[in-house]
N, C-alpha and C positions, 0 to 999 in steps of 0.2 A: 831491879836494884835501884836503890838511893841515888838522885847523882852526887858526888861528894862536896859541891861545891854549892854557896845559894844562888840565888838567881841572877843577883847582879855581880856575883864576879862569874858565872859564866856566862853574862850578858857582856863582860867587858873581856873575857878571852876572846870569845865569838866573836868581837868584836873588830879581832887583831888579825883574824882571816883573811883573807880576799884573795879569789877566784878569778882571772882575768877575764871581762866578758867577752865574745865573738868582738863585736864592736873595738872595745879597747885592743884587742892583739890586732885586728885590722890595721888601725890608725898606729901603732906601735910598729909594725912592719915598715908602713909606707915612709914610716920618719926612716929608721932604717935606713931602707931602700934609696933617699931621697940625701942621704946625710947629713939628716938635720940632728947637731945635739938636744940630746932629751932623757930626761930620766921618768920613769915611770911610779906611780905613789911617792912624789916626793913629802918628806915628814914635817910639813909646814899647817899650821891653822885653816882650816876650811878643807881639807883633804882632797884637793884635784888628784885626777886620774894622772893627769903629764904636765909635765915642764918640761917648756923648751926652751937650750938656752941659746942667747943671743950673744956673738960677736962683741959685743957692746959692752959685754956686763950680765946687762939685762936679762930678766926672766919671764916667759908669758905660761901662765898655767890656765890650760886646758880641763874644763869640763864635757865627758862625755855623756848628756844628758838622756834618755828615754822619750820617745814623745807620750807616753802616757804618763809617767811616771813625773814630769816636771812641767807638764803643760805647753807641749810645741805649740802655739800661733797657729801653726797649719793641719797637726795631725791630731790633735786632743778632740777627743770626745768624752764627756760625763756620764759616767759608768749608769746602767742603769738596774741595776741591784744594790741594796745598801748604801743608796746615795748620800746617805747625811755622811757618813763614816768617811767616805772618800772624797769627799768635797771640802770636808774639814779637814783632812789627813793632807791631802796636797794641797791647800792653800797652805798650812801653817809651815809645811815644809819649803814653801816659796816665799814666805815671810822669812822664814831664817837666813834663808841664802840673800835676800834682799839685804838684810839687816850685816850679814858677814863681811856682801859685797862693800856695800857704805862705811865699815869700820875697818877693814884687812885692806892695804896699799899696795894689791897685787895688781897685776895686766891681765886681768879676766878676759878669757875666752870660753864660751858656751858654743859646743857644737853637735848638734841635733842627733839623733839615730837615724835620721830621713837622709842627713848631710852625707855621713859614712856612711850609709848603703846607694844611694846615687853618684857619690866623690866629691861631691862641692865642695865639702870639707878643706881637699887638697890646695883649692886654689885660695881660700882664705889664708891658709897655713903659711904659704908660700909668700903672699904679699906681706904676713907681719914677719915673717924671718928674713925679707929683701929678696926673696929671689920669684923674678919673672918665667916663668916658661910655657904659660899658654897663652 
């Protein structure tokens, strides 16, 4: 059967999805756990994973990045089938976020998939929201 819709408006329902990954309920717990306020997909420009809010006012949004997927420093490696395709595809998708970051007046945080399955994460988290515990 036909789907009913054309491609770009069920490009932009599909769009409205979102699946919470392993990764993101991890780091969603530990705030939890930890009781840091945070809300999760909040509906701001640049679509972070979390916001966490600060005491202050203030808000620092959380990206939970892939290390393949957004080019971890430590874990990336360059695919080696179809390499043009993905070497174009995640660079331009790194230009974007470059380009987001420089224009959108958030308190970016970028925190690895290496970060949340080791914990590092935690201790980052905890120094921008003031609280000391290791």
């Amino acid at each position: 059967m036909a789907d009913v819709f054309s491609r770009e408006k069920r490009r932009e329902i599909m769009s409205r999805i979102h699946q919470p990954t392993r990764l993101e309920t991890e780091v969603h717990r530990w705030l939890e756990s930890e009781g840091i306020p945070h809300e999760m997909y909040p509906k701001v420009e640049g679509r972070p994973d979390v916001r966490i809010v600060l005491p202050d006012g203030s808000d620092i949004f959380v990206f939970i990045d892939g290390c393949f997927w957004h080019m971890c420093p430590k874990h990336y490696r360059r695919p080696k089938t179809n390499t043009e395709f993905w070497i174009k595809h995640i660079e331009e998708a790194e230009a974007r976020r470059r380009e987001m970051r420089a224009r959108l007046p958030y308190c970016w945080v970028r925190i690895w998939e290496c970060e949340v399955r080791d914990g590092s994460y935690k201790r980052l988290i905890l120094s921008l929201v003031g609280r000391e515990r290791w």
